[in-house]
C-alpha positions in Angstrom: 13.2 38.1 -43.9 14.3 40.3 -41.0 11.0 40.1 -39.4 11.0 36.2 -39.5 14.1 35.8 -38.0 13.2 38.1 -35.5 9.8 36.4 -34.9 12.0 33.3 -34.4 14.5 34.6 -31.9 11.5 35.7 -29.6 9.6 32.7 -29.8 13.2 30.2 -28.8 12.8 31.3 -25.2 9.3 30.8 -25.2 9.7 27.3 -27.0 12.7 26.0 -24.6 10.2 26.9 -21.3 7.5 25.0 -22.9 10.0 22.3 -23.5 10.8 22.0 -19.9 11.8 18.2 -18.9 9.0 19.2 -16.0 5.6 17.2 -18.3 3.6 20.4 -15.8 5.2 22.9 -16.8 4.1 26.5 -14.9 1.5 24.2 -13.2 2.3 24.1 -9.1 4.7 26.6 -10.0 4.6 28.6 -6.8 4.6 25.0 -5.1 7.4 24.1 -2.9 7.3 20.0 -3.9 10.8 19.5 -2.4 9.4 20.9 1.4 6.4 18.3 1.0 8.7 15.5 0.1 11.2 16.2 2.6 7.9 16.0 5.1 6.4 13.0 3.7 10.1 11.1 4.2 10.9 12.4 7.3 7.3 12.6 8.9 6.1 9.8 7.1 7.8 7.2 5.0 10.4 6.5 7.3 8.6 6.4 10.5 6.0 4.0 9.0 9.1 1.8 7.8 10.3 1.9 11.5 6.9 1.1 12.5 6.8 -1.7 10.0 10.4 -3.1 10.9 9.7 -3.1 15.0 6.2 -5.3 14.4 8.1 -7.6 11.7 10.8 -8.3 14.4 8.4 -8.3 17.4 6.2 -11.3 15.5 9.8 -12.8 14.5 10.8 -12.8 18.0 7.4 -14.3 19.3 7.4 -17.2 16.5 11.1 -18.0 18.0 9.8 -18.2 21.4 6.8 -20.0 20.3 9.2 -22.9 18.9 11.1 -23.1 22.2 7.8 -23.0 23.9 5.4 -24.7 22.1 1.8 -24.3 24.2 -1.0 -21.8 23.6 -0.1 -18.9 25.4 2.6 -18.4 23.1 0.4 -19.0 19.9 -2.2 -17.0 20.6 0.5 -14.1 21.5 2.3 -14.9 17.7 -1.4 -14.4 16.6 -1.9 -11.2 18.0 1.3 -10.2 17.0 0.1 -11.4 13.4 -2.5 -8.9 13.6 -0.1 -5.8 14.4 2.3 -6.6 11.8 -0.8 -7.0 9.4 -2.0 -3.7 10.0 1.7 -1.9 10.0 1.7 -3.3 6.4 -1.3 -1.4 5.7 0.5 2.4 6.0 3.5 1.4 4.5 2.2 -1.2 0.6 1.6 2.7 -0.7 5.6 3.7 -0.4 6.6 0.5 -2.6 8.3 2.3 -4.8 12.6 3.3 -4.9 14.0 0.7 -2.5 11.2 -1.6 -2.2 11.5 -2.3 -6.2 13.8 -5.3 -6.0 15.6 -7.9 -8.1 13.1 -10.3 -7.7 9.8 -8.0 -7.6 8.8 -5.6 -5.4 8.0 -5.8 -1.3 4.5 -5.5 -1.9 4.3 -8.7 -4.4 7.1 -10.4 -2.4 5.3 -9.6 1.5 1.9 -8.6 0.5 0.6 -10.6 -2.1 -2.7 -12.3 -1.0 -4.5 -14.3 -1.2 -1.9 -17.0 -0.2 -2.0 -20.3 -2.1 -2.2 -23.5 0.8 -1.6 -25.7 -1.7 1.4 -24.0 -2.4 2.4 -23.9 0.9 2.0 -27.4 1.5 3.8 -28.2 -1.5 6.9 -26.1 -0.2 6.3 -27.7 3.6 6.4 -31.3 2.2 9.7 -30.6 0.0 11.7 -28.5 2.8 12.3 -25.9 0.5 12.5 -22.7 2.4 14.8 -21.4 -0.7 12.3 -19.0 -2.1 13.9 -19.1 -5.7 10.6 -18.6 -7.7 7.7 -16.7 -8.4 4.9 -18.4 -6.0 4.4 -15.4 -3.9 1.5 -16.7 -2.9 3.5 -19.1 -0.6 5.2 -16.4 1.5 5.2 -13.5 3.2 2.3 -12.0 5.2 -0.1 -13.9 4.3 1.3 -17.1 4.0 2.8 -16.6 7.9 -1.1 -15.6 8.2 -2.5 -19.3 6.3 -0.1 -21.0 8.6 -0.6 -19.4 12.3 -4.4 -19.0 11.8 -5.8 -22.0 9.6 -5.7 -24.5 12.1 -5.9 -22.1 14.9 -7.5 -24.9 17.1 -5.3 -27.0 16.7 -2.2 -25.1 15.7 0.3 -27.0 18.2 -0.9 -30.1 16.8 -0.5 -29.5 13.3 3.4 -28.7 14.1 3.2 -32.1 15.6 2.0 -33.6 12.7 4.2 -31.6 10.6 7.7 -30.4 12.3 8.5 -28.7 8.6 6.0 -26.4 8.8 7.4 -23.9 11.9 10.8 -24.2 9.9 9.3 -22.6 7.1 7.3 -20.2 9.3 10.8 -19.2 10.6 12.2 -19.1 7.3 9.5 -16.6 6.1 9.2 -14.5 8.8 13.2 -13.6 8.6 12.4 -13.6 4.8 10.2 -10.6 5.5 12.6 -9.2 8.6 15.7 -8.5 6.0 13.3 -7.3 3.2 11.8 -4.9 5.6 15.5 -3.5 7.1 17.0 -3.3 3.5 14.2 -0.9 2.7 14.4 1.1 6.0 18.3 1.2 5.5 18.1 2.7 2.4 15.2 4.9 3.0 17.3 6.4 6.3 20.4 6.8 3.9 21.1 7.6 -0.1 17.7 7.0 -1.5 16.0 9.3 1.2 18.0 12.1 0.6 17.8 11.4 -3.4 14.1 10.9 -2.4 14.0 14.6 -1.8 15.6 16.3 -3.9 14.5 14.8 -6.9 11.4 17.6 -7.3 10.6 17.2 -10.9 6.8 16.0 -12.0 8.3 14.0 -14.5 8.3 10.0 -15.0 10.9 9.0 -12.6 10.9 12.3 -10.3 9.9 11.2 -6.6 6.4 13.1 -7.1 5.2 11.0 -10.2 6.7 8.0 -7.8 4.3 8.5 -4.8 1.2 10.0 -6.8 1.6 6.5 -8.8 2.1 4.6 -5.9 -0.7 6.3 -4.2 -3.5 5.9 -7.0 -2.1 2.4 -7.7 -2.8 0.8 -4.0 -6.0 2.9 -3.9 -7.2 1.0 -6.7 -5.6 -2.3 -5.2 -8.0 -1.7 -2.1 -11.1 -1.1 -4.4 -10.4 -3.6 -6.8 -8.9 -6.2 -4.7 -9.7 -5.9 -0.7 -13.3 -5.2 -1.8 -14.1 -5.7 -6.1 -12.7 -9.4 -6.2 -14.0 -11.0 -3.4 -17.3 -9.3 -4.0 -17.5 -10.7 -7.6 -17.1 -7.2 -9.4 -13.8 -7.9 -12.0 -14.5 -8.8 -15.0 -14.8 -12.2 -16.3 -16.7 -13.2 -12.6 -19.7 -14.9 -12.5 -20.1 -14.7 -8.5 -18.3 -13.3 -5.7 -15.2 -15.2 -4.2 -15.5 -14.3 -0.6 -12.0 -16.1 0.2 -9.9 -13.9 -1.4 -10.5 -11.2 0.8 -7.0 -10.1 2.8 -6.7 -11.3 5.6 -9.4 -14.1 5.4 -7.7 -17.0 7.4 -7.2 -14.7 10.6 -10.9 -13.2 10.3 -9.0 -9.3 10.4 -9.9 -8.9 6.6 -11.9 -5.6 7.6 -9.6 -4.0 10.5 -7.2 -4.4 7.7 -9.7 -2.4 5.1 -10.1 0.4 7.9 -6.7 1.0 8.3 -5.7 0.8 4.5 -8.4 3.4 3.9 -7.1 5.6 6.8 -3.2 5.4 5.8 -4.0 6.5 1.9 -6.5 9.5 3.4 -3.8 10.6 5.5 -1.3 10.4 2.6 -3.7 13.0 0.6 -3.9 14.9 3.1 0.4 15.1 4.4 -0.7 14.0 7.4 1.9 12.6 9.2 2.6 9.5 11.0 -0.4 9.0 13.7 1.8 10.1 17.0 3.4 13.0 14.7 -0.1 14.6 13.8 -0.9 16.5 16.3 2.7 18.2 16.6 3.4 18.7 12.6 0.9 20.5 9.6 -0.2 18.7 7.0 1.9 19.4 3.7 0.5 16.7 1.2 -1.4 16.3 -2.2 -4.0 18.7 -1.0 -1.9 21.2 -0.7 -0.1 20.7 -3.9 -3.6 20.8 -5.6 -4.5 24.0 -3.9 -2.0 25.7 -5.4 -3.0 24.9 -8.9 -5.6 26.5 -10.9 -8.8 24.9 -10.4 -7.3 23.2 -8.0 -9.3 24.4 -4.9 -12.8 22.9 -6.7 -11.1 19.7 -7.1 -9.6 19.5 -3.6 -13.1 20.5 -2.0 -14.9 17.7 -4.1 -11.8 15.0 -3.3 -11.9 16.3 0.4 -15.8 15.2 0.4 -15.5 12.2 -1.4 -12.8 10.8 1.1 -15.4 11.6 4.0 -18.6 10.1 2.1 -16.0 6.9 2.0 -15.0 7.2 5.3 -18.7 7.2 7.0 -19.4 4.1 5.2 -16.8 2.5 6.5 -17.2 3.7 10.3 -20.5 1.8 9.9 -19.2 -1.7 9.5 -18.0 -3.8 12.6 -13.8 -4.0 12.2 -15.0 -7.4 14.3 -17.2 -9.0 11.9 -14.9 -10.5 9.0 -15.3 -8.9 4.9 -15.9 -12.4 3.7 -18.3 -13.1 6.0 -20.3 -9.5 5.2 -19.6 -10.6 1.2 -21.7 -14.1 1.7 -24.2 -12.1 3.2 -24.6 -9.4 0.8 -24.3 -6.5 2.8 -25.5 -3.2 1.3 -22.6 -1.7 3.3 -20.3 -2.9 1.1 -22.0 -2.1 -2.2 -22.2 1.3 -1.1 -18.8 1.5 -0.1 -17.3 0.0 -3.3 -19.0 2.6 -5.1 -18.1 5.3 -3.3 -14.6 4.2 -4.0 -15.4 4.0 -7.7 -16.5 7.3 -7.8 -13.6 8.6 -6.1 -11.5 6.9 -8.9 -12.5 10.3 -10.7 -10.9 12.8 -8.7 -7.4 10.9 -7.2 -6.9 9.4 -11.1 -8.0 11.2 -14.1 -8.8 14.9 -12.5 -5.8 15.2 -10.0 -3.2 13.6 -13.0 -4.4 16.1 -15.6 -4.4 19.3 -12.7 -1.0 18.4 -11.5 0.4 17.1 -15.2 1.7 13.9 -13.6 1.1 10.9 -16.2 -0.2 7.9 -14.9 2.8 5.2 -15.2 1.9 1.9 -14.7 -0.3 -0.7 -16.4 -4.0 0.2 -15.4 -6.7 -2.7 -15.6 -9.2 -0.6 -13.4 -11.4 0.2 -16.3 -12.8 3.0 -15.1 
């Protein structure tokens, strides 16, 4: 009986370490994830925000002077402008997590949600409702500013002409995005940032398992949705539905792909923000992964994958739209859509099980 008990009082310390609320227990151990999350907030995350909030307000202010000025020169600036806030959007969709979770849905299905619905639009245009109390999110934010502006780019002055509603609820959108946008800056530059950091755990809920989910989440949004739907590759399609590419009303539906594929790259690697990189390491998922056992295997084969990805993308024209690539049937993209499904392997189901962070949201990627 004396040796039991004594059997038992060894193993207790060994059973309360393995009972850690930490799901990866001695994995990353010798891992410093609080340094790399206080780099990706203050190198990253909030310098793309600030990004994001300066090109929200700098189309904002355009589509006010376009309404006071309403001749071409001013469209075709709110269109370019269009196109800068687009691609902001596209380094910041991943960090839609904390402060961009909000009463009403997130900022990603509130701004980002494509493709927009016309008919929707329309529907709101004709009843002056600029209220936003529902869940068509097809019929605002990016894209919907996006169906509106670029559409009837021809004749864009004309159809305010024909229907004075519409740049009212342009305006109402576009501030509709502004305040979205600051609230989640201001609280990223305040509480949550700080909480952001020192919330080092791996577990459900810790600020790691927050941005690994995030991460894999819109990486599988821009496989299955930039490229898979359109292309005609989710289940239950019969053929490909080349309208549903982002950004298909402005024709930037692949300058938009580029720089979705660079700003999730860059977030496996801690690279930060673009005009910090050349001043600042890296301190990221890779490095995280190298610290692991068997990690420096699986960061050499996710390192290559992300490059074989990469090439096929350099090789399609940022000027010639997705859709119009997809009603071709470029080889291109097959390629490239494969690529990414291999690479499903590594970021998903290898780099959770290394790093013992559980997947936490409802997967319908399949593979």
């Amino acid at each position: 009986m004396k040796q039991i008990i004594l059997i038992l009082i060894t193993l207790i310390p060994l059973f309360s370490f393995l009972s850690c609320d930490d799901p990866a227990g001695p994995v990353g151990q010798g891992y410093d994830r609080k340094a790399m999350l206080e780099f990706t907030a203050k190198n990253t995350i909030i310098p793309l925000y600030g990004d994001m909030y300066q090109a929200v307000k700098s189309h904002d202010s355009t589509l006010q002077l376009f309404a006071e000025n309403q001749n071409e020169q001013y469209a075709q600036e709110l269109r370019n402008r269009w196109r800068m806030m687009a691609e902001a959007w596209q380094y910041v969709v991943m960090f839609d997590f904390g402060p961009a979770q909000m009463s009403d849905g997130s900022l990603f299905q509130n701004i980002g949600t494509f493709p927009a619905s016309g008919l929707k639009i329309e529907s709101f245009i004709n009843a002056k409702d600029t209220s936003f109390r529902n869940f068509d999110r097809d019929s605002r934010g990016l894209y919907a500013l996006e169906y509106m502006i670029f559409k009837d780019s021809a004749s864009f002055i004309q159809s305010i002409n024909n229907q004075p509603f519409k740049l009212a609820y342009a305006k109402a959108v576009s501030r509709n995005i502004v305040t979205r946008v600051e609230t989640v800056l201001n609280q990223w530059q305040g509480a949550y940032g700080t909480a952001f950091i020192n919330n080092d755990g791996a577990q459900a809920g810790s600020s790691i398992s927050d941005l690994y989910n995030s991460f894999v989440f819109h990486f599988e949004t821009m496989k299955n949705y930039n490229l898979g739907l359109p292309m005609g590759k989710r289940a239950g399609q019969v053929n490909s539905e080349p309208s549903k590419v982002e950004g298909y009303y402005s024709g930037y539906s692949t300058a938009l792909l580029k720089a979705k594929y660079t700003a999730l790259r860059h977030l496996w690697f801690g690279y930060a923000r673009l005009s910090l990189a050349t001043s600042l390491s890296a301190n990221g998922f890779k490095e995280y992964i190298l610290s692991v056992e068997n990690g420096p295997r699986l960061a050499q084969d996710t390192e290559l994958q992300w490059n074989v990805i990469g090439t096929g993308i350099s090789t399609i024209d940022a000027q010639v739209p997705l859709h119009t690539m997809i009603i071709g049937q470029s080889s291109q993209l097959e390629q490239i859509f494969l690529e990414m499904t291999k690479h499903t392997r590594f970021i998903k189901s290898e780099m959770s099980s290394l790093l013992g962070i559980s997947i936490t949201y409802a997967s319908g990627d399949g593979d």
